[in-house]
C-alpha positions in Angstrom: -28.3 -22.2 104.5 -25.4 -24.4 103.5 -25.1 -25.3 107.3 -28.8 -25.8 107.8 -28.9 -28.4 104.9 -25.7 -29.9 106.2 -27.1 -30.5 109.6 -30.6 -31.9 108.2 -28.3 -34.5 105.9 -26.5 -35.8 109.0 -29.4 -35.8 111.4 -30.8 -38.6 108.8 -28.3 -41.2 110.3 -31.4 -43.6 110.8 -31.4 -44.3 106.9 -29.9 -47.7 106.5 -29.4 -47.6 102.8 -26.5 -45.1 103.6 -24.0 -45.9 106.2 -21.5 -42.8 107.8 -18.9 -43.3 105.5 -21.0 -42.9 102.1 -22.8 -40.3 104.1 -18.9 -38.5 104.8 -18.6 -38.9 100.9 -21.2 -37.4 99.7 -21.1 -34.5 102.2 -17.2 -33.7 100.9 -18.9 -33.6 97.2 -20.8 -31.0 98.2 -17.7 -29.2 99.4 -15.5 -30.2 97.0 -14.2 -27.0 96.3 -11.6 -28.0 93.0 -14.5 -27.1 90.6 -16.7 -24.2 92.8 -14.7 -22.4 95.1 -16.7 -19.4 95.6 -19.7 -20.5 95.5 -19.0 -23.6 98.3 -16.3 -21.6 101.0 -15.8 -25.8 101.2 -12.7 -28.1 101.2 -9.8 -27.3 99.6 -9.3 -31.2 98.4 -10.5 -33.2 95.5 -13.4 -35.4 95.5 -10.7 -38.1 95.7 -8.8 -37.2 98.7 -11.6 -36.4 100.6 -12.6 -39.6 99.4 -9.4 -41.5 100.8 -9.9 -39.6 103.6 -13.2 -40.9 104.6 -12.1 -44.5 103.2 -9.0 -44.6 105.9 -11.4 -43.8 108.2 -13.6 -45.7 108.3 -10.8 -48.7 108.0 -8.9 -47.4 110.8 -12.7 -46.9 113.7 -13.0 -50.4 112.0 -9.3 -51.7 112.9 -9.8 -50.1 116.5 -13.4 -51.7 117.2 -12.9 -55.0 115.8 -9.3 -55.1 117.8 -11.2 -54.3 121.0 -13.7 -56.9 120.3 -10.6 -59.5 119.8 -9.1 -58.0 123.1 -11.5 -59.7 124.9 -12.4 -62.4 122.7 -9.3 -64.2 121.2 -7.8 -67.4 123.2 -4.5 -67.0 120.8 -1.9 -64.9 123.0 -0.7 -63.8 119.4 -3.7 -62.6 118.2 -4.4 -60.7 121.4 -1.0 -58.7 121.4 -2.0 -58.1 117.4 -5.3 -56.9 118.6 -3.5 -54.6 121.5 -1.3 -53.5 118.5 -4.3 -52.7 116.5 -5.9 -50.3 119.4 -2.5 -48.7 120.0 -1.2 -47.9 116.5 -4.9 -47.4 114.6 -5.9 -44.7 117.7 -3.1 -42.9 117.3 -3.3 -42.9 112.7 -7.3 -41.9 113.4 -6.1 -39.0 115.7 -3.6 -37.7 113.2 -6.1 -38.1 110.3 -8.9 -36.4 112.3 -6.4 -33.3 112.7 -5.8 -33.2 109.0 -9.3 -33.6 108.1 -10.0 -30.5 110.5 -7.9 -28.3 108.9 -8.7 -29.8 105.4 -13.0 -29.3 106.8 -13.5 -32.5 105.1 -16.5 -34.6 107.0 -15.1 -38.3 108.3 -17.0 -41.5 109.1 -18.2 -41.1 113.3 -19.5 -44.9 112.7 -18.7 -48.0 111.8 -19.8 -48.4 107.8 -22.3 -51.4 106.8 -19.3 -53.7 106.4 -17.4 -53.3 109.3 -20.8 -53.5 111.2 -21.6 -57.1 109.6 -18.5 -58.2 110.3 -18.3 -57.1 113.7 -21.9 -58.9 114.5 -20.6 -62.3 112.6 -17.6 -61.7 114.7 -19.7 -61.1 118.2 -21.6 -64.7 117.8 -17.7 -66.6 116.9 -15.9 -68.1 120.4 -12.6 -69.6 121.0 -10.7 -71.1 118.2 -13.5 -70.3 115.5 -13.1 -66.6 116.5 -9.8 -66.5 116.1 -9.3 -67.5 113.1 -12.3 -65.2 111.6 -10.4 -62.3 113.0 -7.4 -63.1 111.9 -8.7 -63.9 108.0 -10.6 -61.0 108.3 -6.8 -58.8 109.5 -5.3 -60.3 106.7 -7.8 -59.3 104.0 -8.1 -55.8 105.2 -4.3 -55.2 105.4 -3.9 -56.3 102.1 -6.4 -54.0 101.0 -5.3 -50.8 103.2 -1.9 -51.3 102.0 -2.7 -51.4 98.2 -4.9 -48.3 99.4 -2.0 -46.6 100.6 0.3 -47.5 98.2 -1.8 -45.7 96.0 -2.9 -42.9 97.7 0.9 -42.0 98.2 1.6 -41.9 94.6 -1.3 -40.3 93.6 -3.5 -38.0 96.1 -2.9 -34.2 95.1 -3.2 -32.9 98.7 0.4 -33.0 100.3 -0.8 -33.3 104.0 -3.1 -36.1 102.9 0.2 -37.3 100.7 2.5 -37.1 103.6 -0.1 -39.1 105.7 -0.3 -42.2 103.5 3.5 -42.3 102.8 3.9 -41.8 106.5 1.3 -44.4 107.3 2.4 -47.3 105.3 5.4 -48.5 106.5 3.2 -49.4 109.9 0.4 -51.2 108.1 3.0 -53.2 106.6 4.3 -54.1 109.5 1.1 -54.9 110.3 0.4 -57.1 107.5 3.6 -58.9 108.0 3.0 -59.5 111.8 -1.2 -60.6 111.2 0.4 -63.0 107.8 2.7 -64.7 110.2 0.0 -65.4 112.6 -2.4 -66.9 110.1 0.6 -68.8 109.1 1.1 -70.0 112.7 -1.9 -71.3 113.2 -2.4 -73.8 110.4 
């Protein structure tokens, strides 16, 4: 029954007040099993590292995407080899997290969320110089957020894979930080 109910909720995809990643969310609170084990046979993570777990991924399908987008797009050399970086290093974090996550049975994003998709459409209509510098503002805002993410995440998600994940994880997006600040700072 539990399987029935779970397909129904994700065959509803066409509902644009809930985009994949609050949809991921609030089908790992139904399986949260810190509270209900026995009655759920669910995930055996909290609310909140399912809910980092659905929050990375979404960041990283939107790192990859957006970084294919600038593939083709950018004029900056720079920005191009940080997008190549992007496609590289985020395919290969999304891979490791969607082998945790199978293990763990907790439910991940499998499209972009309502943000990512804005951005990526504002991004789409930009050319030349004007989308350069939109992808690379929009690179340094979301490093600066994944890496407070992770900071966090390492310090205080309960699961030890999901631990182990972030702590492993971090040192690269701040690396990637770094590298996307100095571009921004190259191009003024």
């Amino acid at each position: 029954m539990m399987a029935i109910a779970a397909l129904a909720f994700q065959s509803c995809g066409g509902n644009s007040s809930n985009d994949s990643k609050e949809m991921a969310d609030s089908a790992n609170h139904t399986k949260d099993t810190s509270t209900n084990a026995a009655a759920t046979g669910g995930i055996a993570v909290d609310t909140e590292d399912s809910k980092f777990a659905t929050e990375a991924a979404a960041g990283g399908m939107a790192e990859v995407e957006l970084a294919k987008l600038a593939e083709t797009k950018a004029t900056n050399p720079k920005v191009k080899e940080f997008a190549s970086m992007m496609v590289k290093d985020h395919g290969k974090v999304n891979e490791e997290l969607m082998s945790i996550a199978k293990t763990k049975n907790i439910t991940l994003p499998t499209t972009l969320d309502s943000d990512a998709q804005k951005l990526m459409e504002d991004l789409q209509k930009k050319s030349g110089t004007d989308f350069d510098k939109a992808y690379v503002d929009a690179m340094v805002d979301d490093h600066d957020k994944d890496v407070n993410k992770f900071e966090d995440a390492s310090k205080d998600l309960k699961d030890a894979e999901l631990k182990s994940f972030a702590v492993k994880t971090l040192p690269t997006l701040k690396m990637h930080q770094s590298a996307i600040k100095a571009i921004k700072d190259g191009m003024k």
